[in-house]
N, C-alpha and C positions, 0 to 999 in steps of 0.2 A: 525285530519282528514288525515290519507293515501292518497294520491294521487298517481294514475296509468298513465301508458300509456295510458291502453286502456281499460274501462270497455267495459264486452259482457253478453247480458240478452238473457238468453236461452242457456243452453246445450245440442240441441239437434242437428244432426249431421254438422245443418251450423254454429251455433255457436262453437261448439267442437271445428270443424276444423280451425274458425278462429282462436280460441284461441291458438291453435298446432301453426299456420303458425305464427302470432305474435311473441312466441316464438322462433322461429326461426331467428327470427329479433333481438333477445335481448333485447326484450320488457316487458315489467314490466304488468300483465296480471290479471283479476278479471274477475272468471267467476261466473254469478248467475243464478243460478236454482230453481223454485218457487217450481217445483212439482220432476220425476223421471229425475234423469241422463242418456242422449240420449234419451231424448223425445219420443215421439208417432212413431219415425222414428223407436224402437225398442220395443216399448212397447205395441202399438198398429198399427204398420204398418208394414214396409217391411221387417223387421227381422221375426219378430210375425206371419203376415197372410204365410209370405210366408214359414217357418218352416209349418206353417199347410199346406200350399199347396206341398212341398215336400213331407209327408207322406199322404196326399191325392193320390196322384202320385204314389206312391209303392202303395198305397190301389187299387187305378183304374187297376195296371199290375197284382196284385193279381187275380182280379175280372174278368179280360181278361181271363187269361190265367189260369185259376184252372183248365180246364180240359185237360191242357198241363201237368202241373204241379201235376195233381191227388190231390186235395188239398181243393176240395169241395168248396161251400157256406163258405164264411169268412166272420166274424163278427167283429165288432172294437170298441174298450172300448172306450168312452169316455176321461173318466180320465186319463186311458193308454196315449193317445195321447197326451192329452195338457199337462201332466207333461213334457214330451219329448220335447214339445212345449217352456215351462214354463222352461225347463232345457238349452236351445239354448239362452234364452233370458239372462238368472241369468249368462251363458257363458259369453256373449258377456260385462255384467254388469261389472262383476267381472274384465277381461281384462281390461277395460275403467278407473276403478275406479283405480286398480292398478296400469296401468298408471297413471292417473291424479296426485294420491296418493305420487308417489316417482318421481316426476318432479325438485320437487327442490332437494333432496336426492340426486339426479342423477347428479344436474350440481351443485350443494353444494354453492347453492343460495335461494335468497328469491321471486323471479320472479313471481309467479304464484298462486295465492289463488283463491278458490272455496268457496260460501258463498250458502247456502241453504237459500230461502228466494222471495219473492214477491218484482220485481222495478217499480219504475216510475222515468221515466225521470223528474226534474223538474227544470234543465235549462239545456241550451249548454255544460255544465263540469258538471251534478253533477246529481247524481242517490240516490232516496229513496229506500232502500231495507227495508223492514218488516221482521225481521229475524224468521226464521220457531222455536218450541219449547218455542214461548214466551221469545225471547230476546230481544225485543224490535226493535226499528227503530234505522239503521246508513245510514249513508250519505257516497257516493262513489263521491270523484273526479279523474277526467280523463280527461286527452287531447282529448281523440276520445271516444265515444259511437258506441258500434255495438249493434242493435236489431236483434235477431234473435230469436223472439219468434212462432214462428210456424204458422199453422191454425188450426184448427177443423171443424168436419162433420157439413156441413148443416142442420138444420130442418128446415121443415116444420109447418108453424101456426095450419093448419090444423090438424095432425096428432097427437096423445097423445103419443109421445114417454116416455119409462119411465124405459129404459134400463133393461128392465123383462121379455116381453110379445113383445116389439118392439124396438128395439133396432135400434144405429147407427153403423159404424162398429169399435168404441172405445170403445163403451158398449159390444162389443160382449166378451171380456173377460170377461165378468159376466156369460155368457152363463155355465150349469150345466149342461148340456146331447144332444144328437146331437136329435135334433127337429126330430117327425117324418114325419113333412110337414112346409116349412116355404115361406113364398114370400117375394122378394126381386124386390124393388121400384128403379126402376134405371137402363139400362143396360149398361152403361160404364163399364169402366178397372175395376174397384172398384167391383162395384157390377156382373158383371162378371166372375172373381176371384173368388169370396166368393160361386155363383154359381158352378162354377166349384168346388171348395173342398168339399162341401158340398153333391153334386150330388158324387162326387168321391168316398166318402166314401160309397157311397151305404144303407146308415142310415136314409136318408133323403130325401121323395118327394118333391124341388124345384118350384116353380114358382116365375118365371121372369116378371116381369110386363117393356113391351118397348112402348114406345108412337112413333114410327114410327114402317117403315114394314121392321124393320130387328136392330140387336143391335151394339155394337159399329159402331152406323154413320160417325164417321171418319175415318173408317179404307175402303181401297179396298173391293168391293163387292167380289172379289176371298179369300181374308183373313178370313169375316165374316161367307162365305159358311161355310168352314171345321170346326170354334167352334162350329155356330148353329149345322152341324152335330151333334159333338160329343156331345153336351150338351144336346140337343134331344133323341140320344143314351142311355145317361144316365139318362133318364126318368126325366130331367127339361119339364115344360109344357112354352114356351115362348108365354107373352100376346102382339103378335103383333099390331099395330095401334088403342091401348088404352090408353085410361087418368082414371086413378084413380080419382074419386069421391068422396070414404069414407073409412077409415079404422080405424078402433075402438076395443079397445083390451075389450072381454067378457066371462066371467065365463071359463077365462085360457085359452081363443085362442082367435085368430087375425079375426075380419070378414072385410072383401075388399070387396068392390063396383067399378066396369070396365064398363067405357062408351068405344064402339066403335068407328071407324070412319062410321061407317055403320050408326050407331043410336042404336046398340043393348044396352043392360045393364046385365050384371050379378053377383053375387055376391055369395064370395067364403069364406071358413073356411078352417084358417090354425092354425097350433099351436105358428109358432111366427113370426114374421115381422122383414128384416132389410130394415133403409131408408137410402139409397144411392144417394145423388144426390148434390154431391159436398162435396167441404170442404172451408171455410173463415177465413182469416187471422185474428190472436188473438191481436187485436189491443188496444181495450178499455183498457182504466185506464192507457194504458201504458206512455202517456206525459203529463204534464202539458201544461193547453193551450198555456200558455206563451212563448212553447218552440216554438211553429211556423210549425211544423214536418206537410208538404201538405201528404193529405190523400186523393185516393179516394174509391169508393165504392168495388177497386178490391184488395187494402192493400194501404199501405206504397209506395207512387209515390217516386221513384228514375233513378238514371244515373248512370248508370254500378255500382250498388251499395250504392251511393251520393246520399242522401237526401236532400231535398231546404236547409236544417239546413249543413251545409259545413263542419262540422266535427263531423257530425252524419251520421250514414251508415245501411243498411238495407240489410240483406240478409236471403234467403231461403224464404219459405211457405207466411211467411211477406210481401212479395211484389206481386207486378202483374203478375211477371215471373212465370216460369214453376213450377209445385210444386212436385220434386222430390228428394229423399237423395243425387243423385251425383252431380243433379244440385246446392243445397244446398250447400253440400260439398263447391264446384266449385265457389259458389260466396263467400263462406266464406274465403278461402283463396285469391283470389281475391281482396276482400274487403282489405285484411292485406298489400297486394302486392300495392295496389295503396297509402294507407297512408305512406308505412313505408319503400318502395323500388321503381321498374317501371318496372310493369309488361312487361313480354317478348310479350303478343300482350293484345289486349281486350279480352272483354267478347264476346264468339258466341256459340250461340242457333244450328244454322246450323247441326252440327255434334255430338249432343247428343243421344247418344246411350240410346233405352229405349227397356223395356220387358215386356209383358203382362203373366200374370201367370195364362194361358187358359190350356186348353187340345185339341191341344196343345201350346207348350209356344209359344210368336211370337214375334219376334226380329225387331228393325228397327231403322235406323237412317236415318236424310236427308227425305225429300221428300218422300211421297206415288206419286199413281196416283192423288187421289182428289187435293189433295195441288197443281199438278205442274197443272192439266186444270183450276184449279181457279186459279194461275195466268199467265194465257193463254199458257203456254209454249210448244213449239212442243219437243219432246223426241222419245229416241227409249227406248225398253223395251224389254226386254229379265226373262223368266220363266225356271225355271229347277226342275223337276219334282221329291222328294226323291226316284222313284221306278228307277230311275238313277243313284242312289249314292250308291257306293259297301256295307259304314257302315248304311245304312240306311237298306239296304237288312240282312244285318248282324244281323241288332235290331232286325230283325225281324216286323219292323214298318217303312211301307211305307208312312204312311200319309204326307204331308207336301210338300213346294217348296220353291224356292227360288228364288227372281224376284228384279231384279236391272233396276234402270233406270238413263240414260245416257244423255247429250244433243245430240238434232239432228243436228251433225256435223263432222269433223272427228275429232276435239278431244275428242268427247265424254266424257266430263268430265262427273260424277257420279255426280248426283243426288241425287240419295238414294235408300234402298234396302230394303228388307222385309225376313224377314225367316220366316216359318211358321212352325212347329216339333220340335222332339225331337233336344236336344245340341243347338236350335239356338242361345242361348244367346253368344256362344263362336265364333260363327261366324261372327259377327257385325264389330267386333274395327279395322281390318285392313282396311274395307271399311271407317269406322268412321277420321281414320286418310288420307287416301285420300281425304275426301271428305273435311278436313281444310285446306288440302296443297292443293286444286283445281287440285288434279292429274285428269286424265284420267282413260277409262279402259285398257290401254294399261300397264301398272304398273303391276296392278292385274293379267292380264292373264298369264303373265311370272313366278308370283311368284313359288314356289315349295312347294305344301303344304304335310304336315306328311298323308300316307295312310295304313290304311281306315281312312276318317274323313269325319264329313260331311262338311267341309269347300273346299275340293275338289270340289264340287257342285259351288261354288262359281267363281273358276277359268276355269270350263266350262261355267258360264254364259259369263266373259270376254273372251272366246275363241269363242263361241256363235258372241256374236258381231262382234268380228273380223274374221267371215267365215270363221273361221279354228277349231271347235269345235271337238271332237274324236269320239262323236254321232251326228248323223247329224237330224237337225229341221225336214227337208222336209221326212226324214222315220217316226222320231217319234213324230207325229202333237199331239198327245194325251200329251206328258212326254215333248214337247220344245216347246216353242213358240217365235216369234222374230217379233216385231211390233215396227211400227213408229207408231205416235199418230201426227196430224198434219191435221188442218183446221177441228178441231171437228171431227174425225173418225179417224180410225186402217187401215195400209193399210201390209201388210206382210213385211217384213225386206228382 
């Protein structure tokens, strides 16, 4: 029996990376992978949907502008697309694998082995793999155990999912033609996204089934306006303040039953369904009881990584934490940092940068508004309007703002920001890096940003603040806004 540093179950991007960082430590490394290399994080998530939501995105500029552009009514192959799709992904395969592939090649060692194969933990040193192609069962020891096996989409008891006719959004790679009506049980990021692509394409009449009066409920009511807009725009029907009753796949289409909050009922035919409402850490089968690993109903209970089991470690989808690929990434490396070195600070949540892949996209780290009046905090707030921003004029696409919030004091340290349009996702990380060094916005407003960008937006909002803005609030009440938030109500900046 080989003995390692460090066995890690799951290749997919938290595990990867812990495996990379170990490495780095000149650690002796075993990674197993039951099913695809970089998991559902490429294969059926944010590589995946969001390659479709990119050429969604050129589909929707298409469909704007054809009569800019002389260019007519445009149609969009199915197949065309998700090969493109399917071609981004086999990309990113290929790189990973070629990596993995010449690791020891490279450092003209034996450091690092990949086994294809199903584990279970069945003590504190030692992992059962099921080796894939019928090789039978071997036994892994190691000093340290990393699980980083993932989650998966939520179902529902109720509902007959059966990845054809209703689908999750893992199954949707089964999908063979873009539906020409589909609902979608859920409005979160998830199923939001998938509305938007879908509607994008212009292929497909959408319905949104939301059980309150408006969708993404954690996000700013200013946020939520401009999706619903454009998702409405694009001929989505959003099922406000109903609950789903019944939905049952029949002679090749989807039928849904909608209770109101009113008390109405109706019931609707579509040709396919996805259920969006959530996803749950893939925990089962994975330890022997023996091994002691506390669990509860939200994954793998841990401390900055640290499992009750002291030299077993959890990271990504697997635990209770946030369940995204950088944050994954973030504790997988982490994880290697705390066994094998000392890390340069902890683990924070605080300053993670995330992206909603709407139309349009919406960027944000830190704090919204909801968050900072749930936990009572007084702030100031400041908004900047795209039809302010020289490249946004340029795009030709005004949609969008940009809205940071600060403490109500004079340091105004940053809170957290929000971008709403086009390029937000580039405008996030220098705010994200103030807001781990607890700068201020005094930092920000001096910066010198590249022009036209729309990150200049950014550095009027901190000019904004500090009463020295180049456009002034009090002319343009509509494109600036400057508010203190303080004793429950908005009083003007």
């Amino acid at each position: 029996m080989k003995k390692y540093d460090v066995c890690i179950i799951g290749a997919g991007p938290a595990g990867y990376a812990a495996a990379m960082r170990a490495i780095d430590f000149n650690k002796s490394v075993i990674l197993i992978e039951k099913d695809k290399l970089g998991g559902a994080g490429i294969h059926q998530g944010a590589l995946w949907s969001k390659t479709w939501w990119e050429l969604s995105r050129e589909a929707n500029v298409l469909h704007e502008n054809n009569e800019t552009l002389n260019v007519g009514r445009v149609h969009f192959s199915y197949d065309s697309v998700k090969e493109e799709v399917d071609m981004a992904v086999r990309e990113r395969m290929d790189l990973l694998g070629h990596h993995m592939d010449n690791i020891n090649v490279s450092r003209e060692s034996d450091i690092f082995n990949f086994v294809h194969g199903e584990a279970k933990v069945i003590s504190n040193h030692q992992v059962q793999v099921d080796i894939v192609n019928g090789e039978g069962d071997q036994v892994i020891e190691a000093d340290y155990i990393v699980c980083a096996t993932g989650s998966r989409p939520r179902k529902l008891p109720n509902i007959p999912i059966d990845e054809e006719h209703i689908f999750t959004s893992d199954g949707l790679v089964n999908l063979k033609a873009f539906p020409e009506s589909m609902v979608i049980l859920g409005a979160g990021v998830i199923g939001c996204e998938f509305a938007t692509i879908f509607s994008n394409f212009g292929e497909t009449k959408v319905h949104l089934i939301d059980k309150g009066d408006r969708i993404l409920p954690f996000e700013d009511v200013d946020v939520v306006k401009v999706i619903e807009k454009n998702l409405e725009a694009n001929n989505v029907l959003i099922h406000r303040n109903s609950r789903l009753i019944e939905m049952i796949q029949e002679d090749n289409h989807v039928k849904y039953t909608l209770e109101y909050t009113d008390g109405r009922k109706e019931v609707f035919q579509v040709e396919k369904a996805l259920v969006s409402v959530g996803r749950v850490p893939n925990h089962e089968e994975l330890f022997d009881e023996s091994v002691g690993v506390e669990i509860d109903n939200r994954g793998i209970m841990d401390d900055l990584t640290q499992t009750s089991v002291p030299n077993i470690y959890a990271v990504g989808d697997i635990t209770a934490d946030i369940s995204l690929v950088n944050v994954g990434e973030l504790e997988g490396r982490f994880a290697m940092e705390r066994i094998f070195g000392k890390p340069e600070q902890d683990l924070i949540y605080e300053n993670i940068s995330t992206i909603m892949f709407l139309n349009p996209e919406v960027a944000g780290v830190g704090m919204n508004e909801i968050q900072a009046q749930k936990e009572d905090l007084e702030y100031k707030v400041v908004s900047l309007d795209y039809a302010c921003i020289p490249r946004a004029v340029a795009m030709r696409n005004t949609q969008g703002f940009i809205k940071i919030l600060v403490t109500n004091d004079d340091d105004m340290k940053i809170l957290g920001m929000r971008v709403v349009g086009q390029h937000a996702s580039s405008a996030i990380q220098a705010v994200a890096l103030l807001i781990s060094m607890g700068k201020g916005i005094h930092e920000l407003a001096e910066l010198i940003h590249p022009h036209p960008s729309i990150i200049e937006g950014i550095q009027e909002c901190g000019r904004m603040l500090l009463g020295k803005s180049m456009l002034k609030p009090y002319v343009l009440i509509d494109e600036m806004k400057c508010k203190v938030y303080a004793n429950g109500k908005y009083t003007d900046l």
